[in-house]
C-alpha positions in Angstrom: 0.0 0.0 0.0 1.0 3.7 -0.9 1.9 6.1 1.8 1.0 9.5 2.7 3.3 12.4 3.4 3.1 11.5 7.4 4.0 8.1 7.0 0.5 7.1 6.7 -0.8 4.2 4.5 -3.9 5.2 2.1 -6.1 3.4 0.4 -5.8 4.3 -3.8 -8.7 3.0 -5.7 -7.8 0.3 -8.7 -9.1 2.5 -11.5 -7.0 5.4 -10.3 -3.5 4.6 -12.3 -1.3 6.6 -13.8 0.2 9.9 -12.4 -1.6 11.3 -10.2 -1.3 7.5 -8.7 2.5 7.9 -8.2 2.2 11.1 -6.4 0.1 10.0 -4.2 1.6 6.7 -3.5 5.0 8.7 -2.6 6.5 8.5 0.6 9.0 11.3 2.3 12.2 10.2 2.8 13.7 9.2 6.4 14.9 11.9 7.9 18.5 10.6 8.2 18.8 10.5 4.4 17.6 13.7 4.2 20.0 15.3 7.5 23.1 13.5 5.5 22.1 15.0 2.3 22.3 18.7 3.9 25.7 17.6 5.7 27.3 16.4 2.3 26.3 19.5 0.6 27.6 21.8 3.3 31.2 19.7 3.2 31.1 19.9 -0.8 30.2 23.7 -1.0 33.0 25.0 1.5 35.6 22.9 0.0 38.2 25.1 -2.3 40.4 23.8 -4.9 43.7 25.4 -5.3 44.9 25.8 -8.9 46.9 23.1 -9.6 51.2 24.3 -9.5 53.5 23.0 -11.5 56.4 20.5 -9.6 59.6 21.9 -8.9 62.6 20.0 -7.2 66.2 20.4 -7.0 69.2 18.1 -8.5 72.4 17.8 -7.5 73.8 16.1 -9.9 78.0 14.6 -9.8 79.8 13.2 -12.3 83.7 11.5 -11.9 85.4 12.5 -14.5 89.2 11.6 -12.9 89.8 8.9 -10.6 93.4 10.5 -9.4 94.5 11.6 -5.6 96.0 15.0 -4.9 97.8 15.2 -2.1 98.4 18.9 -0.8 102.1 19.4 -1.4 101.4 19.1 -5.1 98.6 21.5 -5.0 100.4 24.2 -3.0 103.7 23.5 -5.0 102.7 26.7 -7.2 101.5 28.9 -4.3 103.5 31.5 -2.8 101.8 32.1 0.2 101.4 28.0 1.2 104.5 25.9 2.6 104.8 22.7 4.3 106.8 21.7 7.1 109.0 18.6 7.8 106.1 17.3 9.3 103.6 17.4 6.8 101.4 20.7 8.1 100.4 23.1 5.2 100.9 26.8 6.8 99.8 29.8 4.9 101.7 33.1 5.1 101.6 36.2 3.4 103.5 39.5 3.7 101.9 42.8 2.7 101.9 46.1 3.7 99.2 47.5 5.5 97.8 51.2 6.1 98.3 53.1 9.1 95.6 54.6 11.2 95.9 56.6 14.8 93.1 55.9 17.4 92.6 59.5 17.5 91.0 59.3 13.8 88.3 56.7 14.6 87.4 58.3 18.0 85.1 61.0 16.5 83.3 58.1 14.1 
């Protein structure tokens, strides 16, 4: 048997088809369906899609191209201002002549 809009059941005469039959026969849905309908619409409208970014990353790419050791007396061999001692330390020293300045000058600054 059809229901009413209360949940009622109503009688629908045989001869009455069509239509008007269905709307009469139609029943309000629970109200559960209809509380989770208003939720999922709610969660769908206040969701915001950021425009989609292109990737970006960062390689660090090395290659070998020599397979060879340096040791540091060959690369400071040129240098004037490296030296090593007897005992293998690298030092670096370099002689130069520097500017002059008197306290008194940078006092007032």
């Amino acid at each position: 048997m059809p229901f009413n809009f209360h949940g009622e059941r109503i009688a629908i005469p045989a001869k009455q088809t069509g239509h008007c039959a269905k709307r009469l026969g139609a029943r309000m849905p629970a109200p559960h369906l209809f509380a989770s309908l208003v939720i999922c619409l709610l969660f769908l409208a206040s969701c915001q899609l950021a425009p989609p970014q292109a990737p970006e990353w960062e390689t660090e790419i090395n290659l070998p191209i020599i397979n060879k050791r340096f040791a540091m007396q060959e690369i400071i061999a040129d240098e004037e201002d490296f030296y090593s001692d007897q005992n293998g330390l690298v030092h670096f020293a370099s002689e130069a002549q520097l500017d002059s300045f008197y306290v008194g000058e940078r006092l007032a600054e």
